[in-house]
C-alpha positions as CSV (number, residue, x, y, z in Angstrom):
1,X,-13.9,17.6,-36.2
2,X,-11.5,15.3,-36.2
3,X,-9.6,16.3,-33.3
4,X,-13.0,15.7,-31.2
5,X,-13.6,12.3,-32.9
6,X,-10.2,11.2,-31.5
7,X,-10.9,13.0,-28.1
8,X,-14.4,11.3,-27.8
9,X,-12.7,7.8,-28.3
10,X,-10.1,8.4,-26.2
11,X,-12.3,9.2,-23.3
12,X,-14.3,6.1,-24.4
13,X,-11.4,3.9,-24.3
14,X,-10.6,5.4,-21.2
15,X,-14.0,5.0,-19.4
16,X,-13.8,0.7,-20.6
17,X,-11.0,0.4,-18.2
18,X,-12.7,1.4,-15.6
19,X,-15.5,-1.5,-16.2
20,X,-12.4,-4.3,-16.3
21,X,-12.3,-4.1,-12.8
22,X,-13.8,-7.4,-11.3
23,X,-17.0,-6.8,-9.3
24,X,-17.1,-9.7,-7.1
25,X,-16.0,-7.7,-3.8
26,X,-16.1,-10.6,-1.7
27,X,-14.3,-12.9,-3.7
28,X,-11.2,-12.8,-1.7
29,X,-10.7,-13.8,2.1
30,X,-10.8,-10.5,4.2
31,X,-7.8,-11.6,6.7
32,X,-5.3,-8.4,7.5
33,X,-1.8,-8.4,9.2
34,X,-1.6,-5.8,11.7
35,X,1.4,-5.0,13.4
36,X,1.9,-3.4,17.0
37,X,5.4,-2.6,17.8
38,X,6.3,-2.0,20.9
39,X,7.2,1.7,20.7
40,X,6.5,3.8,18.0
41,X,9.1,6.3,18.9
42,X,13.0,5.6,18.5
43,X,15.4,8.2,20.6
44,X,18.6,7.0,19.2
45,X,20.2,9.2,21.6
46,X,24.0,10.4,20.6
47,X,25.6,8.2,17.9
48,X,29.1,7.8,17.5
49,X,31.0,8.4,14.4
50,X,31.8,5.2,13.0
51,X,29.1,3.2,15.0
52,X,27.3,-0.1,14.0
53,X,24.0,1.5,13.8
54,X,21.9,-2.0,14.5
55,X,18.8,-1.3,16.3
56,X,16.5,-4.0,17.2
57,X,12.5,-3.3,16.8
58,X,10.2,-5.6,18.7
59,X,6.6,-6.0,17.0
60,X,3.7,-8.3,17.1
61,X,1.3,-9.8,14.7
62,X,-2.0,-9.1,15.9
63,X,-4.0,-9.4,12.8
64,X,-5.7,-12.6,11.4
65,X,-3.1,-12.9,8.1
66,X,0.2,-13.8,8.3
């Protein structure tokens, strides 16, 4: 008996957490980065031992956020 006292509070407890969560959806600005990069594939080819290994990527913002 006790173990399911403990069990039911538990779940209780459990289940008020979920009721924390704000509920004004809007509430924030709905602005979003996107980012296009140029290529999405990268053939790095042959690297030589020993190599820098720098490779540039070139993307774009094309989103409403920063």
């Amino acid at each position: 008996m006790k173990r399911t006292v403990n069990t039911f509070l538990l779940v209780a407890f459990v289940l008020s957490l979920f009721n924390a969560a704000p509920t004004e959806f809007d509430k924030y600005e709905n602005k979003i980065a996107v980012i296009t990069f140029k290529t999405e594939v990268i053939d790095y080819g042959t690297i030589r031992q020993n190599s820098d290994g720098k490779r540039f990527f070139t993307f774009v913002n094309e989103g409403d956020a920063p």
